[in-house]
C-alpha positions in Angstrom: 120.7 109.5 70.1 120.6 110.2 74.0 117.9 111.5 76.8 115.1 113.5 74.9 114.8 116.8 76.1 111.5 116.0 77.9 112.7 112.7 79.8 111.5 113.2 83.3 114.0 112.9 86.0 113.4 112.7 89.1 113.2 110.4 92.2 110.6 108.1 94.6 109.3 107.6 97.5 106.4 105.6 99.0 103.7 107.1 101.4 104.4 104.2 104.8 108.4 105.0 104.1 108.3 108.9 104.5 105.6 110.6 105.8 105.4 109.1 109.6 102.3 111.4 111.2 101.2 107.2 111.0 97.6 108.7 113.6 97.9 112.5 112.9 94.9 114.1 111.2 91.9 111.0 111.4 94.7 108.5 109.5 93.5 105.1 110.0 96.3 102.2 110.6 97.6 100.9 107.5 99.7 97.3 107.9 102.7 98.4 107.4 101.9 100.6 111.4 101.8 97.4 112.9 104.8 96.2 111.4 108.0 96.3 113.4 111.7 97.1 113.0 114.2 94.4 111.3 117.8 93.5 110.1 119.5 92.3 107.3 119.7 88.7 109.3 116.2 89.0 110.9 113.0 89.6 110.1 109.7 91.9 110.6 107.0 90.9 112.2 103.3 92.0 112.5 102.2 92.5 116.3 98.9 91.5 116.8 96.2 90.4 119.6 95.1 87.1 119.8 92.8 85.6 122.3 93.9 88.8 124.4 97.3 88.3 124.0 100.0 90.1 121.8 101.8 88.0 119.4 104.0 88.8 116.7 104.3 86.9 113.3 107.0 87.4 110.7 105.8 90.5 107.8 105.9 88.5 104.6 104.3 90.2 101.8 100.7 88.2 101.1 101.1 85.9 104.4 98.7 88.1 106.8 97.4 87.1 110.4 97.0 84.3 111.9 92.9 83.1 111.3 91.1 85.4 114.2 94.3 87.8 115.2 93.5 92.0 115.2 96.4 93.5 114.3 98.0 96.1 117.4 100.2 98.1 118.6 103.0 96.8 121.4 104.1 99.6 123.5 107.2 97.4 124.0 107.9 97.0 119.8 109.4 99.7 117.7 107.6 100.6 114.6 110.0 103.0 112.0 107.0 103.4 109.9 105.3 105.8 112.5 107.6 108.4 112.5 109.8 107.6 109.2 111.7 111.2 108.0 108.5 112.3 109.2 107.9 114.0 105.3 104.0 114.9 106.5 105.7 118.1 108.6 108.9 118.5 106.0 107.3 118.1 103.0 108.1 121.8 102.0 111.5 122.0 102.3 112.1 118.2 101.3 110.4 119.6 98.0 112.5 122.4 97.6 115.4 120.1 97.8 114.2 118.3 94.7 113.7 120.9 93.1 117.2 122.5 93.5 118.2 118.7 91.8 116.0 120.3 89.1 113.6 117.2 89.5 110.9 117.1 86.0 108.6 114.5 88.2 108.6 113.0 92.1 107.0 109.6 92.4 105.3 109.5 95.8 102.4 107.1 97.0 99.2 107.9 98.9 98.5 106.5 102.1 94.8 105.0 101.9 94.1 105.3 105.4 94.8 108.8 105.2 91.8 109.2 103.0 89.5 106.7 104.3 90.9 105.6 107.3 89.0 102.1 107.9 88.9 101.7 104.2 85.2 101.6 104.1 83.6 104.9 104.9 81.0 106.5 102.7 82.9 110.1 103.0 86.6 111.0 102.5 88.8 112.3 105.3 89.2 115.6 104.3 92.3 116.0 106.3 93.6 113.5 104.5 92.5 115.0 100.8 94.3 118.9 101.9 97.5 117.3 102.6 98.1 115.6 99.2 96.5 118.8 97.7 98.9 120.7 99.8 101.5 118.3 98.3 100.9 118.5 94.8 101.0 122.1 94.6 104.1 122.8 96.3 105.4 120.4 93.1 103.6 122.6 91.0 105.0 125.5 92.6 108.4 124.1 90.8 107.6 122.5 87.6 107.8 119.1 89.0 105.3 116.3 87.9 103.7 114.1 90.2 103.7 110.9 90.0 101.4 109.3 92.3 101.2 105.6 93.5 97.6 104.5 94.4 98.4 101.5 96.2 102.5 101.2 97.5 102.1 97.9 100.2 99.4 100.1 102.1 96.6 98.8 102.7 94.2 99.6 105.5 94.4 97.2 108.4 91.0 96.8 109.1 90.2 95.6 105.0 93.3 93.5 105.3 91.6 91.5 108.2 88.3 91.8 106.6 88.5 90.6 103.5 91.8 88.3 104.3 94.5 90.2 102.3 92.4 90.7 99.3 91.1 87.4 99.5 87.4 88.8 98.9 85.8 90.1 95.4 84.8 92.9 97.4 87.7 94.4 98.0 87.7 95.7 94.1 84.6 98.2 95.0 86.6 99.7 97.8 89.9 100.0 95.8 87.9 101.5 92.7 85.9 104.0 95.3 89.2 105.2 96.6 90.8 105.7 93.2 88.0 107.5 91.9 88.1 110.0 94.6 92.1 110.6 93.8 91.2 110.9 90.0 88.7 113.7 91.0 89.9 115.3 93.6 93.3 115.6 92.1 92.2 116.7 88.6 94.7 119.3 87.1 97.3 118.6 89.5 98.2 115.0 88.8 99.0 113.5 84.9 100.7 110.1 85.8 99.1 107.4 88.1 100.3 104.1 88.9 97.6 101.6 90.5 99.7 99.1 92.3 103.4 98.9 93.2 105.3 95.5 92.0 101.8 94.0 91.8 103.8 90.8 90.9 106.0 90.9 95.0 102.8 88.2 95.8 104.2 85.7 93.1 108.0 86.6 93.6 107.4 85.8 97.5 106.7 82.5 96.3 109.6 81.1 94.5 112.0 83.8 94.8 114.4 85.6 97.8 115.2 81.9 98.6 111.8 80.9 99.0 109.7 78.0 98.1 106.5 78.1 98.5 104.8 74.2 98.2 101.3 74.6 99.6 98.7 74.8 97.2 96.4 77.3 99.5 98.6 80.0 99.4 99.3 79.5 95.5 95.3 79.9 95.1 95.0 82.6 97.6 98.0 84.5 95.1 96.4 84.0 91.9 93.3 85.1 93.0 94.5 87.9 95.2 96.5 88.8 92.0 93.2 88.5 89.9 90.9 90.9 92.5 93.7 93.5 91.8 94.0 93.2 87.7 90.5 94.2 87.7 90.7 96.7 90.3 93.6 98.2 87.9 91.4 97.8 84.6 88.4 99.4 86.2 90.4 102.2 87.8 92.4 102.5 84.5 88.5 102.6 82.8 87.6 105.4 85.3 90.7 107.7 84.8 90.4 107.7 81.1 86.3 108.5 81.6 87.2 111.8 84.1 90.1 113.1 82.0 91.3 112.6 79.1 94.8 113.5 79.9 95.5 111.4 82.3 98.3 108.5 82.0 98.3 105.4 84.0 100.7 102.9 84.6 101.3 99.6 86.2 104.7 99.0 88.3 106.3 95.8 88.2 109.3 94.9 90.4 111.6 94.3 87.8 113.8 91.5 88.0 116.5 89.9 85.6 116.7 86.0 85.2 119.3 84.4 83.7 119.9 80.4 83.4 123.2 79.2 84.8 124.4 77.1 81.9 123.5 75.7 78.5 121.8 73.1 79.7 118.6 73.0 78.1 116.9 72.1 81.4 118.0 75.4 82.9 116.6 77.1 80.0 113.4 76.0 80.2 113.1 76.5 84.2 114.7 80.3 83.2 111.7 80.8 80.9 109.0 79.5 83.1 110.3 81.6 86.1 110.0 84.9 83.7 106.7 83.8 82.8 105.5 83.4 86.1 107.2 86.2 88.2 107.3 88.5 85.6 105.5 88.4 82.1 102.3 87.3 84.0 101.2 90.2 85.7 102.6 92.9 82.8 100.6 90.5 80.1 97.3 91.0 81.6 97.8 95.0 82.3 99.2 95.5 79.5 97.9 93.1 76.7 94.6 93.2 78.8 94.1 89.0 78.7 95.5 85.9 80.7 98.9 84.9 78.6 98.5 81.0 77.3 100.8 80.1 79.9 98.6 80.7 82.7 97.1 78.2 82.6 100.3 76.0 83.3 100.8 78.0 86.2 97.6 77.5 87.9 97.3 73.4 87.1 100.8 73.1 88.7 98.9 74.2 92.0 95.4 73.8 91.5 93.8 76.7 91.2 90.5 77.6 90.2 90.1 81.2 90.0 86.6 83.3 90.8 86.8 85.1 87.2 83.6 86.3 85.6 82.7 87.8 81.8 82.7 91.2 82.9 86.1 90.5 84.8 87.5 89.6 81.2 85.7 92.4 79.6 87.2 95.1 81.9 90.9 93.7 81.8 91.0 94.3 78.3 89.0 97.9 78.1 91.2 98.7 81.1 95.0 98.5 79.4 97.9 100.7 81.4 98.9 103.5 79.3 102.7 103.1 80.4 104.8 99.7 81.7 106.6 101.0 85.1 109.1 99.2 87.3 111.4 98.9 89.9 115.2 97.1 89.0 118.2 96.7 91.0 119.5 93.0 90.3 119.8 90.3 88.8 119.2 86.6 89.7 120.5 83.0 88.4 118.4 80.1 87.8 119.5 76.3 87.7 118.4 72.9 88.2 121.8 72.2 89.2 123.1 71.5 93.0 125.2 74.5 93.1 127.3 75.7 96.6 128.6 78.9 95.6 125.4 80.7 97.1 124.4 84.3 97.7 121.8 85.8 100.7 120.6 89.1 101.7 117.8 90.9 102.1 115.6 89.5 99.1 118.1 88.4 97.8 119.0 84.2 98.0 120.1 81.6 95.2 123.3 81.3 93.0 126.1 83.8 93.1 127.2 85.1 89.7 130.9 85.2 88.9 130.7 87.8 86.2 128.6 90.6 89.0 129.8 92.6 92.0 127.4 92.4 95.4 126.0 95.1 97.6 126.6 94.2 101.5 122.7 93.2 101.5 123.3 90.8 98.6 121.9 92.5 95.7 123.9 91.7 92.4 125.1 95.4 90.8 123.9 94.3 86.8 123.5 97.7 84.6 123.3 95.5 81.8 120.7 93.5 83.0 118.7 96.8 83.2 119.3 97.6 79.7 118.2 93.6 78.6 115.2 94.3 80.7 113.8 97.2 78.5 114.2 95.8 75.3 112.6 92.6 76.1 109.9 94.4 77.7 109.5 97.1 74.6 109.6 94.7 72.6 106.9 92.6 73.9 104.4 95.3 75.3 105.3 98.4 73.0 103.8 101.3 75.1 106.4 104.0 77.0 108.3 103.0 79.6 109.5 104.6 82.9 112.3 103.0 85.5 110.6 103.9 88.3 113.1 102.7 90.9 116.5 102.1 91.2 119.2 102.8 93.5 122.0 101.3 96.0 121.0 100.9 99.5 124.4 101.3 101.8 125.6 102.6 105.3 126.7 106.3 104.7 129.2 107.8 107.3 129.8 111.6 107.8 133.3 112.2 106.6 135.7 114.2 109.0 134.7 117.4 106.9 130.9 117.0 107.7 130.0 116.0 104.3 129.0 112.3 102.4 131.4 111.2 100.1 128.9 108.5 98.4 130.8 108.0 94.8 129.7 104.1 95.5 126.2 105.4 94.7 127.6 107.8 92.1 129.4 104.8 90.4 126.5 103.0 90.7 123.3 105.3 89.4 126.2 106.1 86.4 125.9 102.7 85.1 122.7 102.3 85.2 122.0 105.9 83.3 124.5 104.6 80.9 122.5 101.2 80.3 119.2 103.4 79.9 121.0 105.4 77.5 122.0 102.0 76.0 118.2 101.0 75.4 117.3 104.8 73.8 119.3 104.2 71.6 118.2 100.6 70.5 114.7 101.8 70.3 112.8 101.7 73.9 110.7 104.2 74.4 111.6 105.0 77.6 109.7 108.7 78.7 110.6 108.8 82.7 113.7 107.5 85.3 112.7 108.3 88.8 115.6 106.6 91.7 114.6 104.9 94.5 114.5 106.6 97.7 116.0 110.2 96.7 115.8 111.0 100.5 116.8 108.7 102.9 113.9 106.6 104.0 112.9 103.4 105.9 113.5 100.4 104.3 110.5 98.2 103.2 112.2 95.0 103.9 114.4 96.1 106.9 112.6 98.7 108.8 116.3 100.1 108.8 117.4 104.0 108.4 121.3 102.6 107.9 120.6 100.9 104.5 120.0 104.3 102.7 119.6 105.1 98.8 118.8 109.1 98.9 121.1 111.8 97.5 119.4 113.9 100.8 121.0 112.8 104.4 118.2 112.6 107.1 119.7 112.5 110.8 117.7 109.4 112.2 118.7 106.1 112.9 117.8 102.2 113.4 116.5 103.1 116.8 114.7 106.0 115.8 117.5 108.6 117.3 118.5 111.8 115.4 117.3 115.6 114.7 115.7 114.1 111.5 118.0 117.2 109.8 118.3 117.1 106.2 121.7 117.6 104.5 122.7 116.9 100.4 124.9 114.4 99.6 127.8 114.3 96.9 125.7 112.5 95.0 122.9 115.5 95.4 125.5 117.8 93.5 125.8 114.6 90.9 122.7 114.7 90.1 121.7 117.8 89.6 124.5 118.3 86.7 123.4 115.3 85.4 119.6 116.4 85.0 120.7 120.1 83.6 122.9 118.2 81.0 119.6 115.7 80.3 121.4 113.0 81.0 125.0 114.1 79.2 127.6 115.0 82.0 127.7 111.7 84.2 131.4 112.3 85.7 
């Protein structure tokens, strides 16, 4: 066996990472506008006002404002997100591109602001509605497939501060009035919908990346932030099915592999309780449609006592993804052993492997640990799977000849094609393989341009200098014989 003949290839992309335009049009400000530029050694940060004053507070996933901050712009700050590759003006001819890749499907996100803009409104933003219209069919135009993130890390600012990151019940009617209008506006032109991206970053920001989280408030404001958005998913899954039939919708999981450092039984157990928590959780309840028997474990070891109702438990079960999706690029080791041999990165902190190669941001290269990852998720969920993202983030230089040599990124998408093709043929189910960033973009944890994953080269840098000029990479040629070959020529 090998790649069916309908596997979807193609490549992703997130709405706050591309498409700059961040006020153009009657967009609102999402968070990610008010989040500055970073490095592999420091941080983001949110600007914001407080008691007239503009402050600045490290971006981590879940954490928010400080209690009475309004998120703002400082003139002084740079923010990448607000002119990105600036897609919302090059979206034709960064299209084209893909399709001379011969791209089946292009994963992209909607920005929420851009249709209501505050996050509230009673009426659309009809501005924002033509452009995603104006999208899709240019993907039509070439046989490529949507596939369209509801929610990629993009929430509207003003909701954020309203309802305290999710932190409000309320906050599923304004998620579910916003999907509905994709699902019918969109009708005909989008098959594949995911509802939230790696749903299960608010856990992994607890205990993982070298964190460790110990206050019990920010456990219970996680679980039930996490619950607000199951049932958000359900009902919007609920909804899609209702308007059409045909549609297919996923969750997205950031995908990552655990393994235990020795034998010792110890280690086992801690292994299997961090999969539980970080990973099983979340894809249990979208894709079984319950709360695993674990759970409760995980909330007594923090206290939490979650605002869950009947109908909450009625709609997580009627409202079951149709497809598991999710992100993988490493692996990670687990001990309760002192050990000194210790890796860190961006998102990336704990025990170094001896058996695994590291990128320059400290991300373990593990093909195998991709392959292990779909089986034991087939296995347990049995429902199609897609790798939604994957790819090696490095600096790229312009050779003397003008081009990019990038056989690092050659060597690396190889092996993980390989390990797909490994799980194919053990039995997975696996419909749809979409790389990370296929066009240069900004960085989600960085902010940076220089840590690039795309096959496409776009002329911009940390600072926001460049002609934003698009040029194919060696790997762009790769690629394209290795989707007209269905997954058979990878040299």
């Amino acid at each position: 066996m090998s790649f069916p003949k309908n596997f979807l290839w193609g490549g992703a992309t997130a709405a706050n990472q591309i498409e700059g335009a961040y006020d153009e049009d009657g967009k609102g400000l999402s968070v990610t506008d008010i989040t500055t530029a970073g490095s592999l050694n420091a941080p983001r940060m949110l600007t914001y006002k407080l008691n007239g004053k503009l402050e600045k507070t490290p971006a981590i996933p879940g954490a928010g404002l400080p209690e009475g901050a309004v998120g703002a712009i400082d003139p002084n700050e740079y923010y990448p997100n607000h002119v990105a590759i600036d897609f919302y003006h090059h979206y034709k001819e960064d299209i084209k591109m893909f399709a001379e890749m011969g791209f089946k499907i292009f994963r992209l996100s909607i920005a929420w602001t851009r249709i209501f803009p505050k996050g509230d409104e009673e009426k659309p933003n009809q501005a924002g509605l033509d452009f995603y219209r104006h999208v899709f069919e240019e993907c039509k135009k070439y046989g490529i497939e949507p596939l369209v993130t509801i929610s990629h890390y993009e929430d509207p600012l003003y909701l954020s501060e309203k309802y305290h990151d999710w932190g409000d019940r309320k906050m599923i009617d304004m998620y579910v009035k916003y999907a509905t209008t994709l699902f019918e506006e969109y009708r005909g032109l989008v098959k594949y919908w995911l509802t939230f991206n790696e749903i299960n970053s608010t856990l992994l920001m607890l205990s993982s990346f070298g964190n460790n989280v110990t206050d019990d408030k920010v456990y219970q404001h996680a679980y039930q932030k996490l619950h607000y958005q199951f049932v958000a998913s359900a009902r919007a899954v609920k909804i899609a099915h209702a308007l059409d039939p045909n549609y297919v919708v996923g969750n997205m999981i950031c995908g990552i592999v655990d393994y235990p450092l020795t034998p010792d039984p110890k280690d086992i157990l801690a292994n299997r309780h961090m999969w539980e928590q970080n990973i099983f959780y979340c894809g249990d309840v979208q894709a079984k449609g319950k709360y695993p028997t674990y759970a409760k474990r995980l909330w007594n070891e923090h206290n939490v006592h979650l605002d869950i109702t009947e109908q909450d438990r009625k709609d997580l079960l009627e409202g079951k993804v149709d497809i598991y999706t999710f992100s993988y690029y490493m692996s990670n080791i687990i001990t309760t052993h002192e050990v000194k041999d210790k890796v860190g990165g961006n998102f990336a902190a704990g025990v170094k492997n001896p058996y695994l190669k590291y990128s320059e941001w400290g991300w373990a290269t593990d093909p195998d640990g991709l392959q292990y990852y779909l089986e034991v998720m087939y296995d347990r969920y049995d429902i199609p799977m897609m790798v939604v993202e994957n790819g090696l983030g490095a600096v790229d230089k312009i050779s003397a000849d003008g081009k990019i040599h990038d056989d690092y990124r050659i060597d690396y998408l190889r092996m993980h094609i390989k390990a797909m093709e490994r799980a194919i043929d053990d039995g997975v189910d696996l419909i749809g393989y979409t790389t990370w960033g296929c066009i240069d973009l900004v960085s989600a944890g960085t902010g940076q341009m220089s840590k690039r994953y795309g096959f496409i080269y776009v002329d911009r840098d940390d600072e926001g200098k460049g002609t934003l000029k698009r040029m194919p990479k060696d790997s762009f040629y790769w690629y394209k014989k290795v989707i007209e070959s269905d997954g058979k020529d990878l040299d």
